[in-house]
C-alpha positions as CSV (number, residue, x, y, z in Angstrom):
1,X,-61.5,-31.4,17.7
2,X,-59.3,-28.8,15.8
3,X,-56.4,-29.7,15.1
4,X,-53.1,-27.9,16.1
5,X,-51.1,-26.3,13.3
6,X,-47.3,-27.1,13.8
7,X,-44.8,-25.0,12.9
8,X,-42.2,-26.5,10.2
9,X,-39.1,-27.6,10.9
10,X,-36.4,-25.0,10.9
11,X,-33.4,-27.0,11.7
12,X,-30.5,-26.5,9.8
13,X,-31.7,-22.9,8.6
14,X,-28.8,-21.2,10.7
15,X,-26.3,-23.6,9.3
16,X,-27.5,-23.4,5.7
17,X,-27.4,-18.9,6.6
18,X,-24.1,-19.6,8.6
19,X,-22.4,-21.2,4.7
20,X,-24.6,-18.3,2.9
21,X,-22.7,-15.5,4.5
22,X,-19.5,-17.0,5.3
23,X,-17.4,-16.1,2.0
24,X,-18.9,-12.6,2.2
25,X,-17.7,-12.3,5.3
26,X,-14.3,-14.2,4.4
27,X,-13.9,-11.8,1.2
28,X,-14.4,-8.2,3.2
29,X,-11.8,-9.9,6.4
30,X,-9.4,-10.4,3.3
31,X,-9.9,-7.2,2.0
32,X,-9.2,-5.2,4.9
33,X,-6.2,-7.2,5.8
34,X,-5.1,-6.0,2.1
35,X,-6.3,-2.2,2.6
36,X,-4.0,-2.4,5.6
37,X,-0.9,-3.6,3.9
38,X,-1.7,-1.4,1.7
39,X,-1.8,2.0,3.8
40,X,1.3,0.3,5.6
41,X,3.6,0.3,2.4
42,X,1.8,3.9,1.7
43,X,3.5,5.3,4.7
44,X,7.0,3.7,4.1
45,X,6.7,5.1,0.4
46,X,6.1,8.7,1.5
47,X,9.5,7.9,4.5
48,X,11.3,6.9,1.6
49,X,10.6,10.1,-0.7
50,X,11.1,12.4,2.4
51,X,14.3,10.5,3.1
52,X,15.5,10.4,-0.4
53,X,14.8,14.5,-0.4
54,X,17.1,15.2,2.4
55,X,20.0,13.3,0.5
56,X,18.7,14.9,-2.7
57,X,19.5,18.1,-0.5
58,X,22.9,17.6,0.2
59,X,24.7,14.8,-2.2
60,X,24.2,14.9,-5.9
61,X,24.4,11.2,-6.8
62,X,21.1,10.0,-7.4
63,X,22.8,6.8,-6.1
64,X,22.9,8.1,-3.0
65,X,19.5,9.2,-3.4
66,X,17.9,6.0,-4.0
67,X,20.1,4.2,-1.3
68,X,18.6,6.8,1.2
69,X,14.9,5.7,0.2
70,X,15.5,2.2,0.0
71,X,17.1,2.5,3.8
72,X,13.9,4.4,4.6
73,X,11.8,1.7,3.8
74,X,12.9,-1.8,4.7
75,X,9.7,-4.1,4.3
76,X,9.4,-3.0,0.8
77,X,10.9,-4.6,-2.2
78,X,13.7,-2.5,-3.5
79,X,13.3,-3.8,-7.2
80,X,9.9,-2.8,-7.0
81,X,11.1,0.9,-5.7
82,X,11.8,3.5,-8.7
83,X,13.1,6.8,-7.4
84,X,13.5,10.2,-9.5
85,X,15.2,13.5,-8.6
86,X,14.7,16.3,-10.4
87,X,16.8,19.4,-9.7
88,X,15.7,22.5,-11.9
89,X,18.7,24.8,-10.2
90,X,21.4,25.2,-8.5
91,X,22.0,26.0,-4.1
92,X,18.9,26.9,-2.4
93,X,16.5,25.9,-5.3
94,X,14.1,23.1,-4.3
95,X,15.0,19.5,-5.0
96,X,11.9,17.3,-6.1
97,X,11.9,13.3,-5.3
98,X,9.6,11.5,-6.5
99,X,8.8,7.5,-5.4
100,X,6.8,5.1,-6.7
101,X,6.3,1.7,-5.5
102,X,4.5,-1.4,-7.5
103,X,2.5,-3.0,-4.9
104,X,2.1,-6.7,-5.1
105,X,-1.6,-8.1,-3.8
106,X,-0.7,-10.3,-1.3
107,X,-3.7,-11.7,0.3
108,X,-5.2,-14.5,-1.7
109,X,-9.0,-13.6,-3.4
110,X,-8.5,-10.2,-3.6
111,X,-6.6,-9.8,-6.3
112,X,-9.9,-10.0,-8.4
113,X,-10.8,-7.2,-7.0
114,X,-8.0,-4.7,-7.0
115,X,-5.6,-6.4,-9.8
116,X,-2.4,-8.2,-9.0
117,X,-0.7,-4.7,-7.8
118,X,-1.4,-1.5,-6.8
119,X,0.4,1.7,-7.6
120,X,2.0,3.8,-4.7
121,X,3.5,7.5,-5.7
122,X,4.8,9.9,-3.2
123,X,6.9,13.2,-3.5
124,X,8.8,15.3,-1.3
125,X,10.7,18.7,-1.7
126,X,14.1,19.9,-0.1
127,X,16.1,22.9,-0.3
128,X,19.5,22.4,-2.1
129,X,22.4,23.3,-0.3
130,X,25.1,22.9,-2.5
131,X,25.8,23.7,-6.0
């Protein structure tokens, strides 16, 4: 009589997969929850140049200046928030702020892949109209 040929046993094959993928998975979820606070604090960088250019425009003070951009961007860590102006003339010469923002990583295991902050720079331009 032949015998029958059995197949072998394939329990636990999904679980032992399953615990195979799962930090891959786990790592790209993190990841993308990063890229997204990222792109977040992108946007309230370039608000805060844009904002700090239309104070640039009328109000010399670069005290002013940076007060405008911080307002501009409340979830972001004013320490962490260096602003420049740069004013090469006088009334209806453009007024250059320029932002830049030390990110902080904030999701855990992803730092390893991006380092412990990322750099954010924006720049906006604004008529003067005093001086």
């Amino acid at each position: 009589m032949p015998t029958r040929h059995e197949r072998p046993r394939e329990r636990g094959t999904a679980a032992v997969e399953f615990a195979l993928v799962l930090p891959l998975v786990l790592v790209v979820v993190l990841g993308l929850v990063q890229v997204g606070l990222i792109a977040r604090d992108r946007l309230l960088v370039e608000a805060a140049a844009r904002a700090g250019a239309r104070a640039a425009a009328l109000d010399p003070d670069p005290a002013a200046v940076a007060a405008a951009a911080a307002t501009a961007a409340p979830g972001l860590d004013v320490s962490a928030l260096l602003v420049t102006t740069e004013r090469p003339g006088g009334r209806g010469d453009p007024v250059t702020v320029n932002v830049v923002y030390e990110d902080p990583v904030r999701v855990p295991l992803v730092s390893w892949l991006v380092g412990d902050v990322v750099a954010l720079h924006a720049a906006a331009v604004a008529r003067q109209e005093f001086g």
